[in-house]
C-alpha positions as CSV (number, residue, x, y, z in Angstrom):
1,X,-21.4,13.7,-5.0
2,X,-22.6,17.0,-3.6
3,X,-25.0,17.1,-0.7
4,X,-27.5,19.5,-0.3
5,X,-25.7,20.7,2.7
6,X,-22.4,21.5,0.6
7,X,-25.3,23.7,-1.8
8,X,-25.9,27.2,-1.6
9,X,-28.4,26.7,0.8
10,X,-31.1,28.8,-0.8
11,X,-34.2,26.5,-0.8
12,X,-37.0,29.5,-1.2
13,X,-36.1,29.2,-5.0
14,X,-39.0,27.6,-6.6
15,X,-37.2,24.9,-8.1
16,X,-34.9,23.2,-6.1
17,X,-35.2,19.9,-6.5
18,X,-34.1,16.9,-4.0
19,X,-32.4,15.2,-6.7
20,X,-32.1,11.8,-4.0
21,X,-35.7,12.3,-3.7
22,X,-36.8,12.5,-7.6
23,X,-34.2,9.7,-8.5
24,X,-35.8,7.4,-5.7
25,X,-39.1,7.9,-7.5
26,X,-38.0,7.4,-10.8
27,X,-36.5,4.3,-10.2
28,X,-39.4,3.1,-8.4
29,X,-41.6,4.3,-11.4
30,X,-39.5,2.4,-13.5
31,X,-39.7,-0.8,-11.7
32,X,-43.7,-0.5,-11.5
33,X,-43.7,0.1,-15.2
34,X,-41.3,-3.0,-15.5
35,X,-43.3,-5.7,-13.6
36,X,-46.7,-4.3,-15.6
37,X,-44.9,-4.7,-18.7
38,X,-43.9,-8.4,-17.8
39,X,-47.7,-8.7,-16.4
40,X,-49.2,-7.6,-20.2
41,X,-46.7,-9.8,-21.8
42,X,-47.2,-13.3,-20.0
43,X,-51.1,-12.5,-19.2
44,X,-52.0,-14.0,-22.7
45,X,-54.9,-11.5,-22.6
46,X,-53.4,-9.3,-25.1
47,X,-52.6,-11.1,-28.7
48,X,-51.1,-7.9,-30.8
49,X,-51.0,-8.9,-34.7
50,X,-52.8,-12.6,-34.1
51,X,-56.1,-13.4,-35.8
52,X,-58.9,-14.4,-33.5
53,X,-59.7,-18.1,-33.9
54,X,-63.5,-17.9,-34.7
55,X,-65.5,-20.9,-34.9
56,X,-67.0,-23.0,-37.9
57,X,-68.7,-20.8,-39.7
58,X,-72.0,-22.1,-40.8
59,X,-74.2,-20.2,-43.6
60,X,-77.5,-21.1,-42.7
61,X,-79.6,-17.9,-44.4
């Protein structure tokens, strides 16, 4: 792989990117996004397509 050394060295364009740099962050989005995922799914709190169990319904009126 290339190093930003081996470049053309012209860093005043506007969008040069540190592609170590934006990788590192992507994966580390990626794991965050991961472990919230696993959080939602084994929290319980969140029942998608499951009735809510309401209780005895009484008609007193």
């Amino acid at each position: 792989m290339a190093d930003v050394s081996d470049l053309s060295g012209d860093t005043s364009n506007r969008f040069f990117y540190d592609y170590e740099y934006v990788r590192r962050g992507g994966l580390i989005f990626a794991a965050i996004a991961f472990v919230v995922g696993l959080l939602v799914i084994f929290s319980g709190r969140f029942r998608c397509g499951r009735k809510k169990q309401l209780g005895a319904m009484t008609d007193d009126l």
